[in-house]
C-alpha positions in Angstrom: 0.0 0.0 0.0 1.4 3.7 -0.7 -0.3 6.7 0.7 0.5 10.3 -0.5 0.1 13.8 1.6 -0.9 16.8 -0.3 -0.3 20.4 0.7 0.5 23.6 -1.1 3.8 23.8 -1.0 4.8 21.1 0.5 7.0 22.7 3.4 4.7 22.4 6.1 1.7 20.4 6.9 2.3 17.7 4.0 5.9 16.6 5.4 4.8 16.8 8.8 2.2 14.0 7.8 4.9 12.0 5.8 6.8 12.2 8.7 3.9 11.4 11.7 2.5 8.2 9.3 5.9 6.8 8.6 6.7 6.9 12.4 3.4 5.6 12.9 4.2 2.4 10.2 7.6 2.3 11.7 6.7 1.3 15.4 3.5 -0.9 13.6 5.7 -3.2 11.6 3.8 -2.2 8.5 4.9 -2.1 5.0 3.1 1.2 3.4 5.5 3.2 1.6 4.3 7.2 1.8 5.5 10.1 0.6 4.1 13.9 0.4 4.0 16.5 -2.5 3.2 20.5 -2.6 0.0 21.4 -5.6 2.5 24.5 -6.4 5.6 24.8 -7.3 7.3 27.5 -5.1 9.2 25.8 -2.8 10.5 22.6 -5.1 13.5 21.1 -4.5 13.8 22.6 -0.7 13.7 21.3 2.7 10.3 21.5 5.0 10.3 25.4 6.9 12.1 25.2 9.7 9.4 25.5 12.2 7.8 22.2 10.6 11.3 20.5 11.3 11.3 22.2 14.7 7.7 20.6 15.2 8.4 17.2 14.3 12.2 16.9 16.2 10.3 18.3 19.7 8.1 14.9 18.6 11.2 12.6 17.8 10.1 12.7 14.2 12.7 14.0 12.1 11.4 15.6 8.6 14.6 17.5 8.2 15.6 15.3 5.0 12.1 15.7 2.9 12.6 17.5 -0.4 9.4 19.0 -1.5 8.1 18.1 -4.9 5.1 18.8 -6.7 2.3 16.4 -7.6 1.6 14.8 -10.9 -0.4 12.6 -12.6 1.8 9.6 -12.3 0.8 10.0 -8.4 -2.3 8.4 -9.3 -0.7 5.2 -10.4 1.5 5.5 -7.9 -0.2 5.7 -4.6 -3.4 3.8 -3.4 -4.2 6.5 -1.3 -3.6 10.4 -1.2 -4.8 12.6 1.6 -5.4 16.7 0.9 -4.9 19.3 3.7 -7.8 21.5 2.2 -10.4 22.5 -0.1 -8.0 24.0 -2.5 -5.5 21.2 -2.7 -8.9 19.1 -3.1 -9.6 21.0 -6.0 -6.4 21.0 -7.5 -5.7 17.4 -7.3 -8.9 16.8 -9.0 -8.5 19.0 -11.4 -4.9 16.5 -12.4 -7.4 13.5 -11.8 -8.0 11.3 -15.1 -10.9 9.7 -14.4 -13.3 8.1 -11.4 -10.5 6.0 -10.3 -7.9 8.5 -9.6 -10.7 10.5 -8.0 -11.9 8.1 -5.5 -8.4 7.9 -4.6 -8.4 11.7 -3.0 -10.7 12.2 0.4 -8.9 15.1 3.0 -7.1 13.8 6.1 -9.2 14.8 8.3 -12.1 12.5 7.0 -10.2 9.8 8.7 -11.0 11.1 11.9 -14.5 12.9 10.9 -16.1 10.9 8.2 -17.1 12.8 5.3 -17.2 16.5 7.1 -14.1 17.4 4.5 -12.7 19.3 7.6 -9.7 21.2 6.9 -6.3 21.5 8.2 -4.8 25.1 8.8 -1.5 26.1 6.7 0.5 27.1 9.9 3.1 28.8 7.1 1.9 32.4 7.8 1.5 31.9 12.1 3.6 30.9 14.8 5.1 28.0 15.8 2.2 27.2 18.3 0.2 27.0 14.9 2.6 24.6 13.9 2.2 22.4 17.2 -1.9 22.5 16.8 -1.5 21.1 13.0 1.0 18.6 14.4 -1.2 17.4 16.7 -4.8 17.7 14.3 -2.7 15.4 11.7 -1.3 13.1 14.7 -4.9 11.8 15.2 -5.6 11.7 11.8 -2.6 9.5 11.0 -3.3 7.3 14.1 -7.1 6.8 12.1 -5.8 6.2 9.0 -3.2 2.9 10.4 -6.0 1.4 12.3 -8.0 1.8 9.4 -6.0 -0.5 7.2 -3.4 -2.1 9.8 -6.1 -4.9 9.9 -5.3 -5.6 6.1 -1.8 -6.8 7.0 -2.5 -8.8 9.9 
């Protein structure tokens, strides 16, 4: 199984979720592969901000390595799975989308916590670091959902 984290720039909320779910698969004994991916272009090529890095270290999750790259449509072959931040990375990943099946791939990350209320979680870029802490913790849950959701699939 592969599962792939969308944000906009993929500096911030997207790594911190590769980062959370890979720890999560790590102390599971689970073989998902995951990765994460910015809708824009702006920050390709560069290392998550350093209050995201910051975030996930005080956590003993270290994002520090992540090299943010932008979606495409190979994704959709790629990655059983891919989990939007927002409405607007919703609607731009769509907008890439094929056909049905690459569509039914997308839902929001929070869904996994709040079925079907598309909730959304807050870029932090543009705030503090305590906006940073609240995302960390919002996609902490939502992580911890999504493994019990389909750890039962490897057991």
């Amino acid at each position: 199984m592969n599962i792939l984290f969308v944000c906009m720039g993929n500096i911030c909320r997207s790594p911190l979720a590769e980062g959370i779910f890979k720890d999560k698969v790590y102390k599971n004994h689970l073989d998902i592969f995951s990765d994460s991916v910015g809708t824009e272009y702006y920050h390709v090529g560069q290392n998550p901000d350093n209050r995201a890095i910051e975030t996930g270290l005080k956590h003993n999750i270290n994002i520090s390595k992540l090299i943010a790259r932008r979606i495409k449509v190979e994704d959709f072959d790629n990655f059983d799975k891919i989990f939007v931040m927002d409405s607007v990375n919703y609607s731009e990943v769509i907008g890439i989308a094929r056909n049905k099946s690459d569509i039914e791939k997308v839902d929001y990350i929070l869904n996994a916590i709040n079925p079907g209320e598309n909730h959304e979680v807050p870029d932090p870029y543009y705030g503090g670091k305590e906006g940073f802490e609240k995302v960390f913790q919002m996609l902490d849950k939502a992580c911890e959902a999504i493994i019990k959701q389909i750890k039962p699939n490897f057991e």
